[in-house]
N, C-alpha and C positions, 0 to 999 in steps of 0.2 A: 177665297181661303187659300192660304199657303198649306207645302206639306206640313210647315213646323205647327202649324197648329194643331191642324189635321190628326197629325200623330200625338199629342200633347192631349186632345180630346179622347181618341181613343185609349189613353196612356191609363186619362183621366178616370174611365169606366172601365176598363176591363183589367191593371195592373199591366205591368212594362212586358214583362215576361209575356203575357197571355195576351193583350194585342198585338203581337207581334205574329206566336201561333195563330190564332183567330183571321187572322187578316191574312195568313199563307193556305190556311183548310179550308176554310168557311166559304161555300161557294152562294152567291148571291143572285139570284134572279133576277131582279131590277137593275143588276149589273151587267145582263146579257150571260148570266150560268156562270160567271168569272169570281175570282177571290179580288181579296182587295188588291191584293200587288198586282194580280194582272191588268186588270181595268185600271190601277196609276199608270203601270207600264205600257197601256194601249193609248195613254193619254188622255183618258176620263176626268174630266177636272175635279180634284179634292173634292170640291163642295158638293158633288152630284154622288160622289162615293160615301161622303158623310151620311145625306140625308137618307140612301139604303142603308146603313149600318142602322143610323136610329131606327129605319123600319124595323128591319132583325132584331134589332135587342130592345123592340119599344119605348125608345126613352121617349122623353114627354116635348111638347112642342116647341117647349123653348131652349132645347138644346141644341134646335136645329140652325 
């Protein structure tokens, strides 16, 4: 998965605006206790960031 989807996915579920907050506060566990930007920035691949987000916001299996 690229960023550009990455972010287009989460664009997708949470509005422009508030994925963006979300992804700066939202500290994730299965990310190692990190937000989204930091785990990009540590160079976590998109797709391993993704599939923590659907844990947090429960999406359904096929959005992973």
């Amino acid at each position: 998965m690229r960023l550009t989807e990455f972010w287009w996915r989460m664009e997708r579920h949470l509005g422009k605006d508030y994925a963006d907050s979300w992804a700066r506060d939202q500290v994730i566990g299965e990310l190692g206790s990190r937000t989204v930007y930091e785990a990009l920035d540590a160079g976590e691949y998109p797709k391993v960031v993704w599939r923590a987000v659907c844990d947090v916001l429960e999406l359904p299996a096929n959005e992973r």
